[in-house]
C-alpha positions in Angstrom: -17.6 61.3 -30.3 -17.8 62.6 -33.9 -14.4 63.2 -35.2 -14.2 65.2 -38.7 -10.6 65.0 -40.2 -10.2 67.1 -43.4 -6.5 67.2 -45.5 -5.1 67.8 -48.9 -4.9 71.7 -48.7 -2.1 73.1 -50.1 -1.0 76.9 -52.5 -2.0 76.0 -56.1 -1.3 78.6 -59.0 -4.4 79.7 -60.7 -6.0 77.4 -62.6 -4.4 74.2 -61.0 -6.2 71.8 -59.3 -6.5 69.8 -55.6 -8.0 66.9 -54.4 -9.5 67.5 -50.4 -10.0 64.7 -47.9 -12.2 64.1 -45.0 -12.7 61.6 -42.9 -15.0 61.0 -40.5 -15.2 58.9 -37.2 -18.1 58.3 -34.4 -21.1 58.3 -36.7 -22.8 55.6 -39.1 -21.3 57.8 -42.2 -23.0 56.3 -44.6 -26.8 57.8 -43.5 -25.7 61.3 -43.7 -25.9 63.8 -46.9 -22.3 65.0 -46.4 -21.3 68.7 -47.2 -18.0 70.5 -48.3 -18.0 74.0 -46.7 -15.5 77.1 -46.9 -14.7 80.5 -45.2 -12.5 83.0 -46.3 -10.9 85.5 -44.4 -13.6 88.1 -43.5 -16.3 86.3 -44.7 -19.3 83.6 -43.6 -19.0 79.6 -43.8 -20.9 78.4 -47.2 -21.8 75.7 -48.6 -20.0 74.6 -51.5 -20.5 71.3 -52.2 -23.1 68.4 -51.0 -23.5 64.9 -51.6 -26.2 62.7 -50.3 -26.2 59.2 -49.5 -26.7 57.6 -52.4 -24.2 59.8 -54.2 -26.6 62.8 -55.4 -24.7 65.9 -55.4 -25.3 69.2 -55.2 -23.3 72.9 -55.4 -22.7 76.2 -55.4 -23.5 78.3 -58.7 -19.4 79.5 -57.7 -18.1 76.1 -58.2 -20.1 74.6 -60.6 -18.3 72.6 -63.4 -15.0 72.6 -61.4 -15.4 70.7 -58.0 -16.6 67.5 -57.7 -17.7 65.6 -54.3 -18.2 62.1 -54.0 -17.8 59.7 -51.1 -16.6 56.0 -49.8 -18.6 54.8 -47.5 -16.3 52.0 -46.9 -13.9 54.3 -45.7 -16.4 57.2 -43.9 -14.7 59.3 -46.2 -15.7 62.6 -48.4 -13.6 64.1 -51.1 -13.4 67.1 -53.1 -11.6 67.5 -56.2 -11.0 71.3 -57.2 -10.1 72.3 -60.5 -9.2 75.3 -62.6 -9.1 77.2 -59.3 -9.2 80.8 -58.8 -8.1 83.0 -56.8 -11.6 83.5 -55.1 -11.4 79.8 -54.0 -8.9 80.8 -51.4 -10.4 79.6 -48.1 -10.2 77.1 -45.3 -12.0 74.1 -46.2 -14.4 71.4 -43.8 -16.8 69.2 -44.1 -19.5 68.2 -42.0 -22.9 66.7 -42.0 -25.8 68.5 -43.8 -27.5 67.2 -40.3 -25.9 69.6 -37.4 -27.6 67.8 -35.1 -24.8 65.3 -35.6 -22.7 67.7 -33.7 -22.4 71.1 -33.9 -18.2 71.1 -33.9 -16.6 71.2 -36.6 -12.8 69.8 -37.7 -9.7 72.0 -38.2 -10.0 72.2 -41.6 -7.5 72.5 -44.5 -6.2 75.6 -45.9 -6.7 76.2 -50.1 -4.7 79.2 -51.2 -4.9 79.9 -54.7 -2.7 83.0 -56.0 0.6 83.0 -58.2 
């Protein structure tokens, strides 16, 4: 069973920064590109973030040149690192596999508020 576990969410000022967590259990982590998505209230789940498996990455025009993904595969884990954060960056943040065929659940997620 594919378990996603995602932590380090927390209220930052503007302009701060966060590091974001995710581990993941029940798969062979390391043959999947890995993606960091968000939702904020009222709105669709997007992509923000991607990395693949040999540590390509990929993201959103919104978050270029602030967030950086990488991965240990030793550790099935995924990080984000978020800064000079904005208000706009106030979501609830997962990961999951680029693959949905993986599964199609996702984890609880960790909540980024950004305000002052």
């Amino acid at each position: 069973q594919v378990q996603l576990g995602e932590s380090g969410g927390a209220w930052v000022q503007p302009g701060g920064s966060l590091r974001l967590s995710c581990a993941a259990s029940g798969i062979t982590f390391s043959r999947y590109i890995m993606g960091w998505f968000r939702q904020a209230a009222g709105k669709e789940r997007d992509l923000g973030a991607a990395i693949t498996t040999n540590g390509s990455t990929n993201y959103a025009d919104s978050v270029k040149g602030r967030f950086t993904i990488s991965r240990d595969n030793t550790k099935n884990t995924v990080y984000l690192q978020m800064n000079s954060l904005k208000r706009e960056d106030t979501a609830v943040y997962c990961c999951h596999p680029e693959d949905f065929s993986v599964t199609p659940f996702w984890g609880q997620g960790t909540q980024v508020t950004v305000s002052s």
